[in-house]
N, C-alpha and C positions, 0 to 999 in steps of 0.2 A: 542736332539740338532736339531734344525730348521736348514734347506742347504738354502742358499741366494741362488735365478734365476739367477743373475751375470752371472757365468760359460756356465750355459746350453743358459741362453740368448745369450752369445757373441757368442758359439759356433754354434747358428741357424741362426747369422748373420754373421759373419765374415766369415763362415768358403765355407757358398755358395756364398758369394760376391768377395772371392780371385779365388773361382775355376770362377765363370764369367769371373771375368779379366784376366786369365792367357787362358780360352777360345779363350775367344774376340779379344785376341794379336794374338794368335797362326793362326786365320782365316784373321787377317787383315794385319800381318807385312809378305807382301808377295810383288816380285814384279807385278805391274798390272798396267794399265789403273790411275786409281786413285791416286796412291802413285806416279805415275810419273809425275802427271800436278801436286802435291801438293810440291813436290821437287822441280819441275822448277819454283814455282811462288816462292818456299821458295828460293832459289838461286838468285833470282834476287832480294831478300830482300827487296820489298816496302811494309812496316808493316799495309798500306793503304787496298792493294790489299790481302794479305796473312792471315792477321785474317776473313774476311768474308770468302774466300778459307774454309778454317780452320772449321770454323763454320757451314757453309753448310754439309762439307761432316759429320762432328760429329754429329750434330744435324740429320741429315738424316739417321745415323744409329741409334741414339736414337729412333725414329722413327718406325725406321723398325724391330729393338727389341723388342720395348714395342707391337708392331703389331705381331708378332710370338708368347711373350707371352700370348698374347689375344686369338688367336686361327688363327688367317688371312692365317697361313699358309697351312690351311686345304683346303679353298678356291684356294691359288696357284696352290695347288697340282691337284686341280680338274677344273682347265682352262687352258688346254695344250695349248689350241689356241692361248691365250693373250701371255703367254711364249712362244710362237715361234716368234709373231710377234714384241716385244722389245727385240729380239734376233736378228733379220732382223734390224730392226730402231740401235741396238746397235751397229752392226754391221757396216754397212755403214756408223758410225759418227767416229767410230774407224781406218776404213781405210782410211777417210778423213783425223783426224786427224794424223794419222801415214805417209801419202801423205806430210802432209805440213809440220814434221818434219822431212822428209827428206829435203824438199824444204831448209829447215833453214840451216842442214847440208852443202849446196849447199854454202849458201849464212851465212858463219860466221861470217862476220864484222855487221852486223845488234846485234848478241846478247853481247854488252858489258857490265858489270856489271856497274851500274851509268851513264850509255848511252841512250839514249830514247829505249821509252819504248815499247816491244816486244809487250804486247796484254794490254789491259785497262780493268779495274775494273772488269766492266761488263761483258766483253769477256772471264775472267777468271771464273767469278762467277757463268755463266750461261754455261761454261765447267765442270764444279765442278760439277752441277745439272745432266748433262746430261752423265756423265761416270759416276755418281752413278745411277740416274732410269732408265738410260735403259741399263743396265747391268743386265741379266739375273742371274747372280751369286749369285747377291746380295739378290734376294728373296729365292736362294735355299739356302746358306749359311747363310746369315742372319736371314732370317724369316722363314725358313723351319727349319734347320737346329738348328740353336741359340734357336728357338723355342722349338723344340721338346726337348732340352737338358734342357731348363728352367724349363719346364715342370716335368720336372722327379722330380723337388724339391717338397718337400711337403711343403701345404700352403705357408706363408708369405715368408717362403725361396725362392718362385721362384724368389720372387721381387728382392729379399737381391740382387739372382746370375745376374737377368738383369741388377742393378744396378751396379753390376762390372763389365759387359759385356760393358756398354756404358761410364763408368770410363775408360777403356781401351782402346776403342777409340778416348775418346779426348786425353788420354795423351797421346796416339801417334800420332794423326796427328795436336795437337799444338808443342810434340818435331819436329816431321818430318817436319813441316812448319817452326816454329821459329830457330829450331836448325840450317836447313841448311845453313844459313848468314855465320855458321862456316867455308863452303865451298868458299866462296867469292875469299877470296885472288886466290884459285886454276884456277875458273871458270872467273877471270880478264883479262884470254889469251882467245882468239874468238877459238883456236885451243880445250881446254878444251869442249865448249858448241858444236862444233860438236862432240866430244866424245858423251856426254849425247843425244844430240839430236838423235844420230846415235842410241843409245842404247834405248827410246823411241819408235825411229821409227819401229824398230825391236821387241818391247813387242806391240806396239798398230796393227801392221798388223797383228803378229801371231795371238795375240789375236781377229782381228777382221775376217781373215780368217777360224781361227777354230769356231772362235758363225756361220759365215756362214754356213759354211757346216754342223754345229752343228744341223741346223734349218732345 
């Protein structure tokens, strides 16, 4: 009796494609930098503004994925200099940023939901860019990190586990983007968005305090 590849076939891909994406979650659904401008653009629900959001940061870890599985992350490990100095540049956009949502905290009749608009397209899109590449984190955990673990697969499986790893990321931050609109009604009181802002403010300075001293 001849065995059908079926079995062993689904099991060389399904099976390192689930462990990527349960990876890929476990490294990404954390609070940070990132997940916090993709909530605040998701929360203020202009589907304009929030799919490119969306897109950027997915795509850029697709990116930086398929770059760890190539080897790139061998190169990071061996330019300590460049990782200090997008740890500095991270840094400093991080405690800007955490600076101005206190500012908002300050000043909460500005964020209404369906009230003019806090930051524009571009202001968002080119936020999105720059808390994902100059976030030191993101080469050691994505591309060092995602890497090395990719790698452990043999052959074609490595691709299978990337390919879950960057599944994983879109469907979280198109749920975390699209889904938060579910927040709306909560975030319609100015009183709500200094909560968030406040709570912002407080992950982007820690966070931009500790990459300083980090460096």
């Amino acid at each position: 009796m001849v065995r059908g590849p079926s079995v062993p076939t689904v099991n060389a891909t399904l099976l390192p494609a689930l462990l990527g994406f349960g990876t890929g979650l476990a490294l990404i659904v954390a609070i940070g930098a990132q997940n916090a401008h993709v909530l605040r653009i998701g929360i203020e629900g202009r589907p304009s503004t929030v799919l490119p959001v969306v897109l950027v940061c997915s795509l850029s870890d697709a990116v930086l994925i398929t770059a760890g599985v190539l080897g790139i992350g061998a190169l990071v490990e061996a330019a300590p200099l460049a990782v200090v100095v997008v740890r500095l540049l991270g840094a400093a956009f991080l405690i800007v940023y955490g600076v101005l949502a206190v500012r908002r905290v300050l000043r909460p009749g500005s964020l209404v939901v369906g009230g003019a608009r806090t930051d524009g397209r571009r202001a968002a899109v080119v936020t999105a860019l720059v808390l994902t590449w100059l976030n030191p984190h993101v080469y050691l955990d994505t591309v060092v990190f995602l890497g090395s673990v990719a790698n452990q697969q043999e052959g074609v499986a490595r691709w299978w586990w990337a390919a879950g790893a960057v599944t994983g990321s879109f469907t979280w931050f198109f749920g975390l983007g699209f889904g938060a609109r579910l927040l709306r009604p909560l975030f319609a009181r100015p009183g709500a968005w200094r909560v968030l802002d406040a709570l912002i403010a407080a992950v982007m300075l820690t966070l931009g305090v500790r990459m300083a001293l980090g460096a």
